[in-house]
Steps between C-alpha positions, in 0.01 A plus 500: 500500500627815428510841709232652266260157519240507800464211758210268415199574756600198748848559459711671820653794422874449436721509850267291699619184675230299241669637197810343572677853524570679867278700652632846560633608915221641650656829672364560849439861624617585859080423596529150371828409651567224806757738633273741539248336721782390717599887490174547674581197822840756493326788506280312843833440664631815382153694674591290785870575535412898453222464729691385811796744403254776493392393827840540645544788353247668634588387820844641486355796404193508796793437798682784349853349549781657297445247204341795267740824525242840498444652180456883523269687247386220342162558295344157578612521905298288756589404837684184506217365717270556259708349193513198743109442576535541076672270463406268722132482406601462094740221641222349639246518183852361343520216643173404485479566148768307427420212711171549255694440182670206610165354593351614148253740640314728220498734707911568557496532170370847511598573855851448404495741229349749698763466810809448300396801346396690860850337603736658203326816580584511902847362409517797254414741755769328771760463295714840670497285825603147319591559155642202396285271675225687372588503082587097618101487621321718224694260242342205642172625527550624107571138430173412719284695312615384221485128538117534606400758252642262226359132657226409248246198576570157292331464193296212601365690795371755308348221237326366811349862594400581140300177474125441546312241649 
């Protein structure tokens, strides 16, 4: 047959495994890859990690020791008591959104966008006390967000949604 002739009507189009030929790699996008569903466990252990480190953090910063030096004229100033009751209550909502994730909980999902997101914005804001600790903590919770804003339900779910009864 030649490139100009068209495939009889029960014939498989040339490249399929029936034709004898090879069937072309089927690319996967970031949503379709393994790697990313196991970025999204990560990101669970990751929320829990940030969580507890946030916790400490913020206790550090409620017994006022001389762990964060004083930052004069900052724009963004709070007491250091009240960065720690911050922190401690996202640290909280942390770790039980990550705990969440690892159980594969719809609801983290969400939740875990929205407090990695609260969480790069406090570490933002208290990054004159802790700088590099801080940059360390908004990159994880950049990876976070990403990782659950990229996790895409598998095909056959979806099939089993879309189907009526």
């Amino acid at each position: 047959m030649s490139q100009h002739d068209a495939p009889s009507p029960g014939t498989p189009p040339a490249g399929t495994p029936s034709s004898g030929g090879t069937a072309p790699p089927r690319t996967r996008t970031d949503r379709e890859s393994g790697w990313v569903a196991g970025g999204v466990v990560f990101a669970g252990v990751l929320l829990l990690c940030n969580g507890a480190f946030a916790v400490l953090q913020g206790i550090a910063a409620i017994a006022e020791d001389d762990v964060y030096a004083q930052v004069g004229g900052y724009v963004y100033e709070l007491d250091l008591t009240g960065w720690g009751v911050v922190h401690v209550i996202l640290g909280a909502l942390l770790l039980v959104t990550g705990y969440g994730l690892l159980k594969d909980m719809t609801w983290a999902r969400v939740a875990g966008i929205v407090l990695a997101a609260l969480s790069l914005i406090s570490q933002f804001l208290f990054l004159p006390y802790a700088p590099f600790w801080s940059v360390v903590l908004m990159a994880i919770d950049v990876f976070v967000i990403w990782a659950l804003a990229s996790r895409q339900e598998p095909a056959g779910s979806q099939a089993q949604a879309g189907r009526t009864v």
